[in-house]
C-alpha positions as CSV (number, residue, x, y, z in Angstrom):
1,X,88.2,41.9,61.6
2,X,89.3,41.4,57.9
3,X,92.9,41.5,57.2
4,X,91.5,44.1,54.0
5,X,90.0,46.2,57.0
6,X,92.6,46.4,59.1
7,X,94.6,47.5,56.1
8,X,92.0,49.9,55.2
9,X,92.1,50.8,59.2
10,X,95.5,51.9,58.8
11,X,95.7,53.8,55.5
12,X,92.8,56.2,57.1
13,X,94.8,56.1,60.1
14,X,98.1,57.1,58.4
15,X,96.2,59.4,55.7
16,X,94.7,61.6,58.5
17,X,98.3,61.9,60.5
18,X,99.5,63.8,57.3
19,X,96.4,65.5,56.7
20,X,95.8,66.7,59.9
21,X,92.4,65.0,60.3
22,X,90.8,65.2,63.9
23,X,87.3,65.7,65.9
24,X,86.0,69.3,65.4
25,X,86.4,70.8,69.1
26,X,83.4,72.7,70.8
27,X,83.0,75.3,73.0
28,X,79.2,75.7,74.6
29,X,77.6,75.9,77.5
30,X,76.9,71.9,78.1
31,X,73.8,73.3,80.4
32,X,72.5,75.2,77.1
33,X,70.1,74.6,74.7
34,X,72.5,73.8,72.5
35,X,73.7,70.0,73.6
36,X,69.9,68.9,72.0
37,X,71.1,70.2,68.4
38,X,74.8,68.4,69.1
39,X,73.0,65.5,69.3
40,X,70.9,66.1,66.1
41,X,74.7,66.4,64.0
42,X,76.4,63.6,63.7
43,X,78.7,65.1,61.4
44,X,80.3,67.1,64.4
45,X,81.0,63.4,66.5
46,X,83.2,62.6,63.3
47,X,86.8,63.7,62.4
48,X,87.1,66.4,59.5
49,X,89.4,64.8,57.2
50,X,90.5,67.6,54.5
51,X,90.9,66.8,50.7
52,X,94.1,64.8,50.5
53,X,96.4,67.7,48.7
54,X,94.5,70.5,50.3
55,X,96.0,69.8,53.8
56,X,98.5,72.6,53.6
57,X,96.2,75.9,54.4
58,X,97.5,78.4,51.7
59,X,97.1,76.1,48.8
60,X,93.7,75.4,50.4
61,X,92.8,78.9,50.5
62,X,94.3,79.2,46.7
63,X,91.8,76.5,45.1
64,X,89.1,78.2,47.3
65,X,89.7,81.6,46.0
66,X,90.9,81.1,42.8
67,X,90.1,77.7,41.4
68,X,86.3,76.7,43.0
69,X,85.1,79.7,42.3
70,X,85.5,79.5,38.4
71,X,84.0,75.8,38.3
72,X,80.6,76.8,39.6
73,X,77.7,77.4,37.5
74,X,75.1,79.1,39.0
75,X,72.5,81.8,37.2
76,X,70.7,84.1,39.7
77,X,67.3,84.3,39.1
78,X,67.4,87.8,39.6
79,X,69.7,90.7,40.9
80,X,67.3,93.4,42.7
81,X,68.5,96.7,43.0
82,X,67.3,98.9,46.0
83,X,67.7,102.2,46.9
84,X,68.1,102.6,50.5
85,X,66.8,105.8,52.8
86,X,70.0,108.1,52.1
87,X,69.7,107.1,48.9
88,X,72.8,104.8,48.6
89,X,72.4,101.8,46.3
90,X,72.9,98.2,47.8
91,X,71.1,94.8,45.8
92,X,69.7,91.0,46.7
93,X,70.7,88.5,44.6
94,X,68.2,85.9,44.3
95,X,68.4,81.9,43.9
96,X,64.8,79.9,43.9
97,X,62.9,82.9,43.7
98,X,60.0,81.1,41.9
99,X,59.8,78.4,44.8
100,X,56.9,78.1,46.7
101,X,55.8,81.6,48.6
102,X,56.2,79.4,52.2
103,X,59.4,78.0,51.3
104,X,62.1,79.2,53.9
105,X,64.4,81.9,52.5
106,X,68.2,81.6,53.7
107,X,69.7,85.1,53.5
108,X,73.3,85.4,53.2
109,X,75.9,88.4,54.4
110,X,78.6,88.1,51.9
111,X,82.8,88.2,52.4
112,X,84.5,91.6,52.4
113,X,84.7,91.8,48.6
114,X,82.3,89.6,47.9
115,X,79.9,89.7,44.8
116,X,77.5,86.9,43.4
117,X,79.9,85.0,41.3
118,X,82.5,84.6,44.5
119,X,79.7,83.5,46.0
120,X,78.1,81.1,43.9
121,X,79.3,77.9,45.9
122,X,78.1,78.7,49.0
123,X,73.9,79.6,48.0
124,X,74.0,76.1,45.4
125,X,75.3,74.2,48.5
126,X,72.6,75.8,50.9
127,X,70.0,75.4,48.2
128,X,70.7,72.3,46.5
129,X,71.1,70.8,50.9
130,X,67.9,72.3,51.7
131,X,65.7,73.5,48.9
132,X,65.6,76.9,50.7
133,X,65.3,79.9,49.0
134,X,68.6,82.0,48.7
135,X,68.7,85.9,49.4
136,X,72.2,87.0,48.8
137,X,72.6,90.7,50.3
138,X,75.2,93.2,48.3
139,X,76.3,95.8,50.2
140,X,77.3,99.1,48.5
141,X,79.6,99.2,45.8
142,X,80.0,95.5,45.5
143,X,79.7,93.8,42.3
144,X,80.2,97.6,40.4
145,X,76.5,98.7,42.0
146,X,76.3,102.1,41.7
147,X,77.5,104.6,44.0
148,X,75.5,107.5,44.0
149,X,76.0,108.8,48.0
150,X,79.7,108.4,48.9
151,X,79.5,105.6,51.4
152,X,80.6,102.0,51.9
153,X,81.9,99.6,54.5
154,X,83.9,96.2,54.9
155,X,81.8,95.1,57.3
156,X,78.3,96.8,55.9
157,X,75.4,98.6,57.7
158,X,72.7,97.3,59.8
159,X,70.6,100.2,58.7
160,X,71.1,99.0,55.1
161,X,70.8,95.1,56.2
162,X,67.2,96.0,58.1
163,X,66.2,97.4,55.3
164,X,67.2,94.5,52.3
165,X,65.7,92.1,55.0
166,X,62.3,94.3,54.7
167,X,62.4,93.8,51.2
168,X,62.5,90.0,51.4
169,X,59.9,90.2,54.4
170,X,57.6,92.1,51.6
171,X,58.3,90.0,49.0
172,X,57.7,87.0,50.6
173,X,55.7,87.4,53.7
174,X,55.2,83.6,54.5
175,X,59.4,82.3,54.5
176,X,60.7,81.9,57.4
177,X,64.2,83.6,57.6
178,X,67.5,82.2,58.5
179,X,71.0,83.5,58.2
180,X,74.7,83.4,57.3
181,X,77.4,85.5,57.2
182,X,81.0,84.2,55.6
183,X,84.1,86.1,56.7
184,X,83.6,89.7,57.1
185,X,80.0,89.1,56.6
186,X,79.6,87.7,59.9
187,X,81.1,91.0,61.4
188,X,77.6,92.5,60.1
189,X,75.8,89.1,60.8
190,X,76.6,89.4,64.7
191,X,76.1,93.2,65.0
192,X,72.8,93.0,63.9
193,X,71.8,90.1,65.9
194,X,73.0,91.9,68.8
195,X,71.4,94.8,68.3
196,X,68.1,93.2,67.8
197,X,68.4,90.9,70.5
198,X,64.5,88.6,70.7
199,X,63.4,91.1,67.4
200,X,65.3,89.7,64.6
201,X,63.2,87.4,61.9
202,X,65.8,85.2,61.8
203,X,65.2,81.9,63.7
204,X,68.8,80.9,63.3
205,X,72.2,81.8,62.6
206,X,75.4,80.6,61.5
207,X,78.7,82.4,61.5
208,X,81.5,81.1,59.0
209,X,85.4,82.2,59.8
210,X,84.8,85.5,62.3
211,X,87.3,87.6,63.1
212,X,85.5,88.6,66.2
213,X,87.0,91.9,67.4
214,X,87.2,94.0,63.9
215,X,89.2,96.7,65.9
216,X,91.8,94.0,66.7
217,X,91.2,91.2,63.5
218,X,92.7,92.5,61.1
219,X,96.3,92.7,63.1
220,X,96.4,88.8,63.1
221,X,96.2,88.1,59.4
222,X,99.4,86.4,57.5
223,X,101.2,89.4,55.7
224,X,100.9,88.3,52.8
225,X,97.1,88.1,52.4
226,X,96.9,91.6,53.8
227,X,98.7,92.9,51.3
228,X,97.0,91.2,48.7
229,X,93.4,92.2,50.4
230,X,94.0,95.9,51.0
231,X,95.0,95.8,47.4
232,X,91.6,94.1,46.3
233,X,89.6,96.9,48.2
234,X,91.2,99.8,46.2
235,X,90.4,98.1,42.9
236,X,86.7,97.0,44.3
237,X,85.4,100.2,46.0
238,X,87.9,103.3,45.3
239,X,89.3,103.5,42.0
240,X,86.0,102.3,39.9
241,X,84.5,105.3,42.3
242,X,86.7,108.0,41.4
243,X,83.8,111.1,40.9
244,X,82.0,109.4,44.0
245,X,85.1,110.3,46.5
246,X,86.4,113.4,44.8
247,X,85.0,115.2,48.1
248,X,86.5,113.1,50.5
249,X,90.1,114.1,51.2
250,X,90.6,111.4,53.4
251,X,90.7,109.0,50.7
252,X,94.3,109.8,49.3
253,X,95.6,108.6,52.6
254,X,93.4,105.7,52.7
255,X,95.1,104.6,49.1
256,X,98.7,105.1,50.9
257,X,97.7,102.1,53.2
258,X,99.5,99.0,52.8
259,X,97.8,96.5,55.3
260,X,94.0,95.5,56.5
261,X,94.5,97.0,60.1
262,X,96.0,100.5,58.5
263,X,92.9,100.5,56.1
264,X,90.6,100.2,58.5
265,X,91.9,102.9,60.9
266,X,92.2,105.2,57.9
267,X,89.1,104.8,55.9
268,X,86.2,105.6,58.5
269,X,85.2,108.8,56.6
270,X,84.3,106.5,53.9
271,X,81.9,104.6,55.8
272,X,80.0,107.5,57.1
273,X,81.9,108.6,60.6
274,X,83.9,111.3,61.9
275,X,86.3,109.6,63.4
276,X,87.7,105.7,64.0
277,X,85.9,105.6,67.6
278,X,82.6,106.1,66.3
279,X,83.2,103.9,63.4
280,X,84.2,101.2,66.0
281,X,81.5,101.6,68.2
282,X,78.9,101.1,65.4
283,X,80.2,99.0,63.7
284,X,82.3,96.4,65.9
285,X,79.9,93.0,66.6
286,X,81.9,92.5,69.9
287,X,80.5,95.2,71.4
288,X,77.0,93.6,71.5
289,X,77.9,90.0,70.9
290,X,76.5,89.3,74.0
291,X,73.0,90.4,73.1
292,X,72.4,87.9,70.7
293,X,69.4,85.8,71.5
294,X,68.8,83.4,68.7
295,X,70.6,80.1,68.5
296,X,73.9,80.8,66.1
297,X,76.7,78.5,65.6
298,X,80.2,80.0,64.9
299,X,82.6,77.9,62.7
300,X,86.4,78.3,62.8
301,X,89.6,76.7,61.0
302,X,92.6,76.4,63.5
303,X,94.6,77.1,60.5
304,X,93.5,80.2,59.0
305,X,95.6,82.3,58.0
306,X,93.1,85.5,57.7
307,X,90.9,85.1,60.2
308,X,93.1,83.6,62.6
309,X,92.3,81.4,65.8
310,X,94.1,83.8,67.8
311,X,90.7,86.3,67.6
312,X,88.9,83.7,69.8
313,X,91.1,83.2,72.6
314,X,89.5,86.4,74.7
315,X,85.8,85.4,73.9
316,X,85.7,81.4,74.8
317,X,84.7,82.2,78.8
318,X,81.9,84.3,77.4
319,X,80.7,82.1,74.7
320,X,80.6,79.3,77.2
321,X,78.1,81.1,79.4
322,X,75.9,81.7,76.8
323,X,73.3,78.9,76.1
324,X,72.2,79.8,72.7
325,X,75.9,79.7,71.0
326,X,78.4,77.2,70.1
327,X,81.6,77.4,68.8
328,X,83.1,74.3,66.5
329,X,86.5,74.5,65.2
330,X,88.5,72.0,63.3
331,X,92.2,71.4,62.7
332,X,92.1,72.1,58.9
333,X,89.8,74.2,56.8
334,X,91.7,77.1,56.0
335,X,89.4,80.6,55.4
336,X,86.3,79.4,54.4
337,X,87.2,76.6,52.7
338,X,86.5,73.1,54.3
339,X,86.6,70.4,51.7
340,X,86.7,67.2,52.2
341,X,86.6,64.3,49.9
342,X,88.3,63.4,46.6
343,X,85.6,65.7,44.9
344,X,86.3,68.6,47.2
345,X,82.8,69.4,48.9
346,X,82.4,72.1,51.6
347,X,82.2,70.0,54.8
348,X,81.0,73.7,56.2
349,X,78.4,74.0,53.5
350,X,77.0,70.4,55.0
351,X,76.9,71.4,58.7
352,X,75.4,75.3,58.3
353,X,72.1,73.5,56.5
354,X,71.8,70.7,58.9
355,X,72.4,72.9,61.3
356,X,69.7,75.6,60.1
357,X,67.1,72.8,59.3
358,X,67.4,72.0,63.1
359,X,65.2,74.7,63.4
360,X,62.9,74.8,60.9
């Protein structure tokens, strides 16, 4: 060996001890049908290494929220309202919607104030790594939809998603479906896999930064960021909605909520229920998780500060009995961030389409 390489050897070496770069770990059933996709990624037998100055997992989380999100120039192709059976309003977002009628179509279940400009990086990444269609589904009152029926939810409605996916079923009969949910998308994501079981379209999944329990979730994320969140949701769904919740007393104590968890237990009128048990019961993804029948790959950071590792702990036995799903979690990464490189890619981005194409 080269005395250039061996130098070179050591930088990496020394550059991924303060970076915190290691192997992704996985949790699987080895017996399962998924050790023939391990073998298809190479990317998961190699050590995510973080940008450089994006090791520490709040200033990742900062350029991911803040500053990403501004540099990427995306134009929908179209925003489609629809108006669903109770006549609530919800939307799909479209990117390549003039491809090819049989090209597949990658539908996405979007973070818990998500809209299509935060989301913009994450359908050019899946599009511009596969050439897939992109079906972005808005749940109600994101992006300033109307709100005609006074109803919403962080984590969605299967109702609502069984419905969108009917529209893109209709609209393009021929695309085979696949799916991802990012943050409290994948809360929606996994309840509606389990709930179909073998009768979902989708012929893959892929779940970015869960939180797994949503009754339990929200406890675990950093005080700051749940202050900051709970902050975002009063300015996203409640105050822009003012005439929509005039008959929902509830909703002043929602607003006196400081945290996620408090939020959540407060707000359950406002997504339709009575009270918090029925809210929980169906709306929670862990109380069917184990009906999921389609291969789905679950991504977590060891570092996040919102979605935190601690959510998994309880679930690993289970998840390791179950040959269709694998977990992979890395180091570094922070919520839904991953970049690597000195251009700042999503390394996640990368392994949801190889992962998806496995498939197709």
């Amino acid at each position: 060996m080269s005395i250039l390489n061996k130098v070179s050897q050591m930088t990496q070496h020394v550059l991924d001890q303060l970076t915190g770069a290691e192997l992704p770990k996985m949790y699987y059933d080895p017996q399962g049908q998924m050790k023939t996709v391990l073998a298809e990624l190479p990317q998961l037998q190699q050590k995510y290494r973080p940008t450089p100055w994006l090791s520490n997992q709040h200033v990742h989380l900062l350029y991911f929220d803040i500053i990403k999100k501004k540099m990427i120039k995306l134009q929908y192709d179209r925003i489609e309202q629809l108006t669903m059976q109770d006549g609530g309003v919800t939307a799909i977002a479209w990117y390549g919607y003039e491809l090819p009628q049989d090209t597949p179509t990658i539908v996405i279940m979007h973070t818990i104030t998500g809209t299509p400009e935060s989301m913009r990086e994450l359908v050019k990444d899946l599009h511009d790594y596969t050439g897939w269609r992109i079906a972005l589904c808005l749940r109600r009152g994101h992006a300033g939809l109307p709100m005609p029926v006074p109803q919403m939810s962080i984590f969605g409605s299967t109702a609502d998603l069984r419905e969108q996916i009917q529209c893109i079923q209709q609209t393009f009969p021929q695309s085979e479906l696949y799916a991802v949910g990012s943050s409290a998308g994948t809360g929606l994501l996994v309840r509606y896999l389990g709930e179909e079981a073998e009768n979902t379209p989708f012929k893959a999944a892929f779940a970015m930064c869960p939180g797994y329990d949503t009754e339990l979730g929200f406890a675990n994320v950093h005080p700051f960021y749940t202050k900051v969140m709970t902050k975002k949701l009063f300015k996203a769904f409640i105050t822009p909605y003012a005439q929509t919740w005039a008959k929902i007393d509830s909703v002043q104590t929602v607003l006196q909520t400081k945290t996620l968890q408090e939020f959540q237990n407060e707000y359950f009128e406002m997504a339709g229920f009575s009270d918090y048990q029925s809210y929980s019961q169906a709306t929670n993804p862990i109380y069917v998780f184990e009906n999921v029948k389609i291969p789905l790959m679950i991504l977590n950071a060891e570092d996040d500060p919102v979605c935190s590792i601690k959510n998994l702990e309880p679930f690993k036995q289970t998840i390791e009995n179950m040959s269709n799903i694998i977990v992979v979690t890395t180091k570094k990464g922070s919520h839904c961030g991953f970049y690597e490189g000195l251009n700042s890619k999503s390394w996640a981005s990368r392994l949801i389409a190889d992962f998806l194409k496995q498939y197709s």
